[in-house]
VMD Tcl script that draws the C-alpha trace (Angstrom):
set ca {
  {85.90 77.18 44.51}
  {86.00 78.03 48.13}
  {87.59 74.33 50.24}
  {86.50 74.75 53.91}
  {87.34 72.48 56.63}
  {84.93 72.46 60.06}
  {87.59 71.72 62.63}
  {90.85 69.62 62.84}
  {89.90 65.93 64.83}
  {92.85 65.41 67.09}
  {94.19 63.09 65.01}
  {98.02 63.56 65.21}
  {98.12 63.23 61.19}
  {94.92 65.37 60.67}
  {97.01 68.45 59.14}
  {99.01 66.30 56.63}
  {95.78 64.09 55.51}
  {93.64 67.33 55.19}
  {96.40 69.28 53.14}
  {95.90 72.15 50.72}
  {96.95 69.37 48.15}
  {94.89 66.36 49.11}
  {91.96 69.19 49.82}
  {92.46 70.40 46.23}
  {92.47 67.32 44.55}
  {89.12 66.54 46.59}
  {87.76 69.67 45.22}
  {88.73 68.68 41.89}
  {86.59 65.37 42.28}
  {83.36 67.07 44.20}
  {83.61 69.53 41.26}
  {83.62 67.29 38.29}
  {81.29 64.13 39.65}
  {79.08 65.93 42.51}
  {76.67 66.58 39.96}
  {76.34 63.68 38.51}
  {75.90 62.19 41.42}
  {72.80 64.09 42.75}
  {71.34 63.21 39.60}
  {71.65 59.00 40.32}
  {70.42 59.50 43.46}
  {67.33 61.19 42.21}
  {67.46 58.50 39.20}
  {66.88 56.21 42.14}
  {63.43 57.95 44.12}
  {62.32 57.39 39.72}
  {62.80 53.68 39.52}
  {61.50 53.04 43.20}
  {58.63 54.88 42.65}
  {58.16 53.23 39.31}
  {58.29 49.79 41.14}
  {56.25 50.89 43.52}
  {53.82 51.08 40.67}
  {53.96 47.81 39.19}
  {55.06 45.78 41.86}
  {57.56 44.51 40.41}
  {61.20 44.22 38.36}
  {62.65 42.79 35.42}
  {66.06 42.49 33.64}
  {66.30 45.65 31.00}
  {65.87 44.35 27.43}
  {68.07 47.47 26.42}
  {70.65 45.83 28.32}
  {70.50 42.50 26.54}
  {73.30 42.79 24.58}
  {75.29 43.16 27.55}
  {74.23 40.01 29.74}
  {74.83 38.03 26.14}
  {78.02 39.20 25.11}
  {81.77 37.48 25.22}
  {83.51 40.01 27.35}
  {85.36 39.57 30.22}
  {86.30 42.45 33.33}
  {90.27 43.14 33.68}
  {92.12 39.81 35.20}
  {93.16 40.49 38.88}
  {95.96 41.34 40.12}
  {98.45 38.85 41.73}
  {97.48 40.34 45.65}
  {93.68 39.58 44.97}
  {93.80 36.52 43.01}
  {93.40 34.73 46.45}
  {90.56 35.33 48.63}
  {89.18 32.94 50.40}
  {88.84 34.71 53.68}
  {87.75 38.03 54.21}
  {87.96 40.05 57.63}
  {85.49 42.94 57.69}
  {85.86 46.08 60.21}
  {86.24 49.82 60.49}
  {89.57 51.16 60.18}
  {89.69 52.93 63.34}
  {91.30 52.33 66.14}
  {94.52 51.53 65.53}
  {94.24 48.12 67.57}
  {91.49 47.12 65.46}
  {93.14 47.50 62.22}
  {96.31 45.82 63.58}
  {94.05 43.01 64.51}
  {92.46 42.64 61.34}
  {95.73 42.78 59.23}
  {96.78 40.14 61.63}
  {94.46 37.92 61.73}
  {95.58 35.80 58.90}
  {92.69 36.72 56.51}
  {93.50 36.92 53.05}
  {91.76 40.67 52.57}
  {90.80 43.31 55.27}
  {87.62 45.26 54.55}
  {88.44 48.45 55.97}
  {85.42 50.00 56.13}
  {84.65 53.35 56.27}
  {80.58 52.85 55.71}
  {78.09 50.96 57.39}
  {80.67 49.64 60.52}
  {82.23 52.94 60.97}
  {79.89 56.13 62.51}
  {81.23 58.58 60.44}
  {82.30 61.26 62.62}
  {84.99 63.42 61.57}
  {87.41 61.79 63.97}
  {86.27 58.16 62.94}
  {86.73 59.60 58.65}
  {90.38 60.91 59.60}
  {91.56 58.43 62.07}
  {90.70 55.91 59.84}
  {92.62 57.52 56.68}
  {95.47 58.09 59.21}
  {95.69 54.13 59.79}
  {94.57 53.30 56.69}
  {98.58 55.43 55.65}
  {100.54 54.06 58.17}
  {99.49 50.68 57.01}
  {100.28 50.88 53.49}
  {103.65 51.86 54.59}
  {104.22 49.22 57.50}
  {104.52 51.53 60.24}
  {101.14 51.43 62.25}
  {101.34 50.60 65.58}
  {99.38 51.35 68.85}
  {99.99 51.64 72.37}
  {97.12 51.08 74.98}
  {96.81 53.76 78.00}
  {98.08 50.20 80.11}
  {101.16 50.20 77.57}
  {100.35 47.11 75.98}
  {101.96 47.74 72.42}
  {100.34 46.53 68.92}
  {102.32 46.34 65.73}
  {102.43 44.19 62.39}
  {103.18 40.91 62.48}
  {106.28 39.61 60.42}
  {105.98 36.08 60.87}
  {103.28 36.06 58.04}
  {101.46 37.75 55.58}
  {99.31 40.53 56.42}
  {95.61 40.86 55.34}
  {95.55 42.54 51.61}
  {93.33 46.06 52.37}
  {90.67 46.83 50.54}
  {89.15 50.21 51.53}
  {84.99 50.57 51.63}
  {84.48 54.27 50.93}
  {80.71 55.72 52.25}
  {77.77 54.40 49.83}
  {76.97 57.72 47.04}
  {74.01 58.56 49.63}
  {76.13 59.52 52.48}
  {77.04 63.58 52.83}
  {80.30 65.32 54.49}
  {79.26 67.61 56.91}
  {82.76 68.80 57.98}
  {84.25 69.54 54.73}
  {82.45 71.92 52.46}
  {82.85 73.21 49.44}
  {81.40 76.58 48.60}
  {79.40 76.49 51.58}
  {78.00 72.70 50.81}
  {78.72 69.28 52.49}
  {80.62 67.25 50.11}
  {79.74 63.77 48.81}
  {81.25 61.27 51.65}
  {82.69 58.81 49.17}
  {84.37 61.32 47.19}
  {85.91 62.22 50.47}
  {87.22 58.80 51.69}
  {88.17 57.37 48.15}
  {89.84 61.19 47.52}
  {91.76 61.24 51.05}
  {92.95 57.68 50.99}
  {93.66 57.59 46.57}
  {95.71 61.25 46.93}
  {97.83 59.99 49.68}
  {98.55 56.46 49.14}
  {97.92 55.32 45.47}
  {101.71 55.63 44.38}
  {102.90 53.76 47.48}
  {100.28 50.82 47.13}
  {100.33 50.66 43.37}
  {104.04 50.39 43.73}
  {104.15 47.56 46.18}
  {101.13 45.84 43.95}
  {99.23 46.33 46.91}
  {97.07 48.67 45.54}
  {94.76 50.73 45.51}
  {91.56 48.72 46.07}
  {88.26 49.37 46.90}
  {84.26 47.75 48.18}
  {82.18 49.58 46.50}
  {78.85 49.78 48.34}
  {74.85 50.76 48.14}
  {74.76 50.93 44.61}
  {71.38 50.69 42.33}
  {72.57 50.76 39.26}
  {75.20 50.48 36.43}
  {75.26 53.84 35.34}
  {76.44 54.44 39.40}
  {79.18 51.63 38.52}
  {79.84 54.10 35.57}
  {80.09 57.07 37.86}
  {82.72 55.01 40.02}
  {84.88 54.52 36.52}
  {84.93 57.33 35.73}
  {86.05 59.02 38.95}
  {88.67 55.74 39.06}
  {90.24 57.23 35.41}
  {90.32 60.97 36.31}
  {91.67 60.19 39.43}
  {95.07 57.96 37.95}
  {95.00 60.34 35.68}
  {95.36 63.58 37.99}
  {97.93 61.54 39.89}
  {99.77 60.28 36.97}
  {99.15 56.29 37.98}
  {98.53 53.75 35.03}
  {95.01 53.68 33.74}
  {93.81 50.57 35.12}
  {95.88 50.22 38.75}
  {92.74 50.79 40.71}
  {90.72 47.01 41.44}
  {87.03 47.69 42.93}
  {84.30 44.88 44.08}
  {80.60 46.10 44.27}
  {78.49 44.69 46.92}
  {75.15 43.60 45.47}
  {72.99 45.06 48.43}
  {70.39 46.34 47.00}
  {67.60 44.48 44.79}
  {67.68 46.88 41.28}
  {71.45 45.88 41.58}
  {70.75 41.90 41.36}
  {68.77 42.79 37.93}
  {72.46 44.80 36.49}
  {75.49 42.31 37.91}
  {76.54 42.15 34.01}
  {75.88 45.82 33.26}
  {77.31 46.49 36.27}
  {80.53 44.94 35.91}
  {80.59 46.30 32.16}
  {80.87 49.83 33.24}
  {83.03 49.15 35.58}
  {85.19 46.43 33.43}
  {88.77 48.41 33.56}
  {88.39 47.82 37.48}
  {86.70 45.46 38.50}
  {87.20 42.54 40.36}
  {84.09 41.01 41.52}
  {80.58 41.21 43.44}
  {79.63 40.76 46.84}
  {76.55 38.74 48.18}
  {75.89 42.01 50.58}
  {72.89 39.79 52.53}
  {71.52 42.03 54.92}
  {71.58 45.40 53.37}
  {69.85 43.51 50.06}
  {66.69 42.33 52.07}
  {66.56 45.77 53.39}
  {66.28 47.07 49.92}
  {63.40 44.54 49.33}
  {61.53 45.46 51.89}
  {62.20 49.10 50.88}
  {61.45 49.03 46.79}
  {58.60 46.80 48.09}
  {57.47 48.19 51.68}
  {53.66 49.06 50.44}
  {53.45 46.07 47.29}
  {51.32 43.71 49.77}
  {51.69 40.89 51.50}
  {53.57 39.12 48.37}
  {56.59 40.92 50.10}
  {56.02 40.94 53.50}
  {59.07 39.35 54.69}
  {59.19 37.05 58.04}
  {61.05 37.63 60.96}
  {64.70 38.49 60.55}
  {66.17 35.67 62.53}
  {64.11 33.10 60.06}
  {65.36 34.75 56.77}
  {68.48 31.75 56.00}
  {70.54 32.11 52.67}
  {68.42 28.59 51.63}
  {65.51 30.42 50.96}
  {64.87 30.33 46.97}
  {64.60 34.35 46.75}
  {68.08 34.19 48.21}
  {69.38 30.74 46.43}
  {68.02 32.56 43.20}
  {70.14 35.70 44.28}
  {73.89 33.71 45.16}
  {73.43 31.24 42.11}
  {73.15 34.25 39.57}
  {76.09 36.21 41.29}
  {78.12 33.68 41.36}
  {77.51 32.36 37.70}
  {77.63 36.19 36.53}
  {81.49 36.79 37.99}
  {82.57 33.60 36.90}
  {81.46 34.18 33.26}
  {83.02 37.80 33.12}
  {86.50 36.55 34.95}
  {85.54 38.25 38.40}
  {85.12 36.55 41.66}
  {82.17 35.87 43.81}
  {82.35 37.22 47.07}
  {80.19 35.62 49.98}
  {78.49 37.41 52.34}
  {78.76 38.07 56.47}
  {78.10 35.01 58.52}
  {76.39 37.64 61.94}
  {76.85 35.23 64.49}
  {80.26 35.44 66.26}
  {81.96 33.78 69.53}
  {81.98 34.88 72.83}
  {85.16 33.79 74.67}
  {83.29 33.58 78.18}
  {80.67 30.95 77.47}
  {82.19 28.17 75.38}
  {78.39 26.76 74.60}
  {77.78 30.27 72.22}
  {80.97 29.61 70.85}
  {80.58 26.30 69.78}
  {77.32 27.03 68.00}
  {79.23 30.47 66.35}
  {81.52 28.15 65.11}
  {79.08 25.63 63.65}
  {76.82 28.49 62.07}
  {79.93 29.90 60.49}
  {80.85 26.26 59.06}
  {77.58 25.97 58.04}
  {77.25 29.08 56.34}
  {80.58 29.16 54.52}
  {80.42 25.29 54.17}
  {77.46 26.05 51.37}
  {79.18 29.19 49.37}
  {82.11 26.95 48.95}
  {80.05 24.25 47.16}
  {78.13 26.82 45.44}
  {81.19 28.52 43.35}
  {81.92 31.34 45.52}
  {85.61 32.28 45.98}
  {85.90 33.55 49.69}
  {83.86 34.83 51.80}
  {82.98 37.27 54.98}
  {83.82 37.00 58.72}
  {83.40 39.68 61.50}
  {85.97 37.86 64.00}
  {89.67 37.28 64.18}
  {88.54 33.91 65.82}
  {86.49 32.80 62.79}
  {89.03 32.96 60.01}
  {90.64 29.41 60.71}
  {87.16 28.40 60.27}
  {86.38 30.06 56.44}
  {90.01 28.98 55.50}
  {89.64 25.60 56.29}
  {86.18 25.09 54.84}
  {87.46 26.82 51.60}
  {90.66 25.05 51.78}
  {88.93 21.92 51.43}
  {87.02 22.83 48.49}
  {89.93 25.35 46.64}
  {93.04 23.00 47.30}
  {95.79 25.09 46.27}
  {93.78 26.83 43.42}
  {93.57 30.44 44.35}
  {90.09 30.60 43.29}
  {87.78 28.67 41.36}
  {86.72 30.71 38.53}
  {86.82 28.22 36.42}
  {83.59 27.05 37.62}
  {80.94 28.72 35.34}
  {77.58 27.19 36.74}
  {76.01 27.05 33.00}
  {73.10 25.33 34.78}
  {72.42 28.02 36.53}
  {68.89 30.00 35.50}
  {67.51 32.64 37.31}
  {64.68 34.71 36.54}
  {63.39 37.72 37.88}
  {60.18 36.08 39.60}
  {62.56 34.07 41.51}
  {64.81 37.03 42.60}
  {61.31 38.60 43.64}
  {59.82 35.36 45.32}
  {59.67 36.88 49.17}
  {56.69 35.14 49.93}
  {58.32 31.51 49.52}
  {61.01 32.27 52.39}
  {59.71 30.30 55.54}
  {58.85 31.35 58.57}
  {56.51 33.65 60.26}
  {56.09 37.49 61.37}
  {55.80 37.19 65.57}
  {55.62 40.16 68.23}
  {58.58 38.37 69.38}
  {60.37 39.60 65.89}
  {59.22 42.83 66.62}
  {60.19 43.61 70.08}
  {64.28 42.01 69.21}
  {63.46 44.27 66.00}
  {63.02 47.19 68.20}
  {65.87 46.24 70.49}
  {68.43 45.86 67.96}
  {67.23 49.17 66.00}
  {67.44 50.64 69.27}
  {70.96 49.61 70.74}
  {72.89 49.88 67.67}
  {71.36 53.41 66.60}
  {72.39 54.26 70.38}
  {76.09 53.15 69.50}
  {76.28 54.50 66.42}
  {75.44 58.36 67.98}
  {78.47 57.46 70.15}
  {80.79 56.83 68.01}
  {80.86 53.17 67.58}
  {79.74 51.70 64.06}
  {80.01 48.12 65.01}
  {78.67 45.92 67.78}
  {77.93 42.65 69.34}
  {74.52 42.65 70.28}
  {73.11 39.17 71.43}
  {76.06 37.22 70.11}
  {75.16 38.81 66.48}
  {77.52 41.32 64.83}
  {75.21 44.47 63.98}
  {76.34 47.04 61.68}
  {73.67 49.66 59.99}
  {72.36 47.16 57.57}
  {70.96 44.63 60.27}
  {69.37 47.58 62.14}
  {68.36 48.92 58.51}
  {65.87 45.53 58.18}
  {65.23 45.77 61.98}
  {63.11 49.20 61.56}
  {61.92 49.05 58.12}
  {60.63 45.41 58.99}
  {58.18 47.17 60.96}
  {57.67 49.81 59.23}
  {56.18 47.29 56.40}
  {54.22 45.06 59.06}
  {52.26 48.22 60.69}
  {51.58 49.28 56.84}
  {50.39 46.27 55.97}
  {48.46 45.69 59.45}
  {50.05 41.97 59.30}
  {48.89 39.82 62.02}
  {51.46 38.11 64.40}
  {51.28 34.06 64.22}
  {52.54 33.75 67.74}
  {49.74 35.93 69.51}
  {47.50 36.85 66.94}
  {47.48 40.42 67.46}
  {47.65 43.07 64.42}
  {50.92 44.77 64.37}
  {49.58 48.71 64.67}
  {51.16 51.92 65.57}
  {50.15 51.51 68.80}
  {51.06 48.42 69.66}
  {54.60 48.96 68.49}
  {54.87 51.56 70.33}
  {54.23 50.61 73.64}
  {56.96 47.58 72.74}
  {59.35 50.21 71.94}
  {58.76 51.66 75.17}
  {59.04 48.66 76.77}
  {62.24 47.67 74.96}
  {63.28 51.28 75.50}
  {62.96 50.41 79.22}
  {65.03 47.27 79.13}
  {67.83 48.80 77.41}
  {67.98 51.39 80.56}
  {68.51 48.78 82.69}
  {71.46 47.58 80.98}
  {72.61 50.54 80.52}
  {75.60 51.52 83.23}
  {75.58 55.16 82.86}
  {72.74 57.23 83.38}
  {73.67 60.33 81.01}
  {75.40 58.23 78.11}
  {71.21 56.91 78.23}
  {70.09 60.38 78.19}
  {72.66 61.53 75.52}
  {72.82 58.34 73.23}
  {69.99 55.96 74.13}
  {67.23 58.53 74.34}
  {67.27 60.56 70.77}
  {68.14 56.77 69.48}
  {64.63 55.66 70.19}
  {62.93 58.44 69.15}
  {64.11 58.42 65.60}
  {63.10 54.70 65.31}
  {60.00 55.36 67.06}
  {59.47 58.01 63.94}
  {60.64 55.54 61.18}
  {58.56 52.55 62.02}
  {55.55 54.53 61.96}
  {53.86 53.32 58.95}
  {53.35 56.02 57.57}
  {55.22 56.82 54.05}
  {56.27 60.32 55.39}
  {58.57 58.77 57.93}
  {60.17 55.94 55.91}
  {63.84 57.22 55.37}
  {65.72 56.00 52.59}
  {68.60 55.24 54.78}
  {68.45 55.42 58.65}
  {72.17 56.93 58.91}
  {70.83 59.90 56.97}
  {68.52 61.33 60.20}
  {71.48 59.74 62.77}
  {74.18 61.51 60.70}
  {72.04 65.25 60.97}
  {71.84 64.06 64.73}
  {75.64 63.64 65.32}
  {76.23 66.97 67.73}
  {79.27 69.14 66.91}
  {80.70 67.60 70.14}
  {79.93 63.98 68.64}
  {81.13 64.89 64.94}
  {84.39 66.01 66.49}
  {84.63 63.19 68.30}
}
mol new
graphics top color blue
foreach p $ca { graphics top sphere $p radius 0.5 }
foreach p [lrange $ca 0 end-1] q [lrange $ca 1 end] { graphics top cylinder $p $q radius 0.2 }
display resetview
């Protein structure tokens, strides 16, 4: 087996995180689960193309013995037994990780996926943190000399790393000549070089587990969790992991899911806006059954989505995991106190009702909005940790309910479209530059929100649905002279006339390509085409 690495980032801890040792034991896991891997992911173009067929999805009657049993997943540790507020972000820069362990949430999601461009800079930078902050010691400087450095005064966020989804590749790190699986690399970096410190604190290691479709990829994920403790000689069992429920073959296996993954896990996650992406995707050419309205007008009340929180939340409780909540997007602005205001009530809102449904924490994207969760879970959790205990036997979902897109209200509009096209657009744009995470409108976009942006329209022009608000057909055409015209609003915001050129340009040309309609240009994942369009200059970044 022949390890090759691209280029060193200049990252000043790039040669000790990409060490013969740490390289090995990647090699070691590329060599025993790439395989297996490849095959899921081909498992998955099977079952899409299967519902595709029939329109729809069911649970497996195979799998009943599962959902029926009396078993329960591994109890939590004492560091995640509380976590009622959840800061999300990438783990690189330095400030921004500081931040987040500051910020008096309960957890970090470090995430190396869908807020994190994954250039080889971003990958190792983030790992370099990621070290430092198991130990205590990050810190960060800005080029002014204001200095950054963990607060003592309180507890620190508990991390929990989000490795790439199985789809993602490794472009800088090959093995016999071959890009190596990207979550192999970021669980293999961070596991190798800090599982003995964290699991020695009690710290340690956890992980998000994201994208997944189905429980034999939760089994994949257990069994690279046992020969990795293993190689390393840490106890069987150290490792805690919560998988996001993103994707819409993954609300039909929560208990088969967390069955395979039992030894480790420690919940689900109501992953909102990558799982009506993957509706729109298993579903993109079912009819108008699952055309889906404009993004803005897609709430968690609508019953698919009720239907989809009420079974996650009774199917953690029942197997001893918690029930994550999902990303409230809006966030504050701190120069117009009117935006704020309404941030703040949205968030209340929003984490108001997963309180009162059962769940056990839940998602923010801003330092500022974590009083907020904490004192609407606060009210409901008391000084219980968690509440568990609360087993919603009332619940009963079935799967026309999880499938009911055409009871969400609201309406498809050219308006949609166009802040569709903007958002695909301007976050694609940031993403080529480096940036995985943005504020766009007073909205946090990360992949998954521009994810529903394009394929939204990929599905209307397929479909040729008709706009309410002007009554035109939603074609080819007319999308793209919108694009164009959104393409020409963005220049105008846009400072710098070559970052357009080099970022802004090639951006809206791939979405121009996947909102086509036609099935030839509908990517599985739009960071797949904006990964193989990350320059060497920009992957070195």
């Amino acid at each position: 087996m022949t390890i090759t690495v691209t280029h060193y980032p200049a990252v000043a801890q790039a040669q000790e995180i990409l060490s013969a040792e740490a390289l090995a034991f990647v090699g070691k896991l590329h060599e025993k689960f790439a395989s297996t891997r490849d095959s899921l992911l081909e498992a998955r173009g099977v079952a899409r193309a299967e519902a595709a067929r029939t329109g729809t999805l069911d649970f497996d009657p195979a799998t009943a013995e599962i959902r029926n049993g009396d078993w329960k997943v591994a109890p939590a540790p004492a560091a995640l037994q509380d976590r009622r507020v959840e800061i999300t972000g990438p783990a690189t820069p330095a400030k921004m990780a500081i931040n987040a362990l500051n910020s008096g949430a309960k957890v970090w999601l470090a995430d190396l996926e869908d807020a994190s461009t994954p250039t080889w800079h971003n990958v190792i930078d983030a790992l370099a943190n990621l070290g430092d902050a198991a130990r205590g010691t990050l810190k960060f400087v800005s080029p002014e000399g204001k200095e950054y450095a963990l607060r003592t005064d309180a507890p620190l966020a508990t991390v929990v790393v989000r490795p790439r989804g199985w789809h993602m590749q490794e472009a800088n790190l090959l093995i016999n000549g071959e890009a190596t699986v990207g979550a192999l690399v970021d669980f293999g970096l961070h596991f190798f070089h800090n599982a003995k410190v964290l699991s020695e604190s009690g710290q340690g290691p956890f992980y998000y587990l994201p994208k997944m479709e189905s429980a034999l990829e939760s089994r994949l994920w257990n069994d690279v969790f046992a020969f990795a403790e293993a190689e390393l000689g840490i106890e069987h069992g150290t490792i805690r992991a919560t998988m996001l429920i993103e994707t819409i073959p993954a609300a039909f296996q929560m208990d088969e899911m967390l069955f395979e993954l039992r030894d480790y896990a420690s919940g689900l996650n109501a992953g909102r806006w990558d799982y009506l992406f993957s509706i729109i995707k298993y579903f993109r050419e079912a009819g108008e059954k699952f055309i889906m309205p404009d993004r803005a007008d897609v709430a968690m009340t609508a019953p698919m989505m009720r239907a989809y929180t009420e079974l996650l939340v009774q199917t953690c409780h029942k197997r001893g995991a918690f029930a994550m909540g999902g990303m409230a997007a809006v966030i504050p602005n701190r120069r117009e106190p009117e935006v704020t205001a309404a941030a703040f009530d949205k968030v209340r809102n929003d984490k108001t009702r997963e309180a009162n449904d059962g769940f056990d924490g839940s998602w923010v994207a801003h330092p500022d909005l974590v009083s907020i969760c904490k004192d609407v879970f606060d009210s409901v959790l008391g000084e219980k940790p968690n509440q568990v205990d609360r087993q919603r036997p009332e619940v009963s979902v079935t799967a026309d309910q999880l499938l009911d897109v055409a009871s969400a209200p609201g309406s498809v509009t050219e308006a949609g479209v166009n802040a569709n096209l903007y958002v695909a657009v301007a976050y694609t744009a940031v993403w080529l530059s480096g940036t995985g995470a943005v504020a766009i409108h007073n909205l946090m976009e990360d992949a998954a929100t521009a994810e529903i942006s394009r394929s939204q329209i990929w599905q209307q022009i397929n479909n040729k649905v008709v706009a309410a608000d002007t009554g035109n057909t939603i074609t080819a055409e007319l999308v793209s002279k919108a694009l164009a015209v959104q393409v020409e609003k963005l220049r105008g915001e846009v400072d710098n006339a070559a970052e357009f050129e080099k970022f802004y340009v090639p951006a809206a040309a791939l979405i121009g390509r996947l909102v086509s309609g036609r099935e030839e240009d509908f990517e599985d994942f739009l960071t797949l085409p904006a990964y193989r369009l990350l320059s060497t200059e920009l992957v070195a970044k």
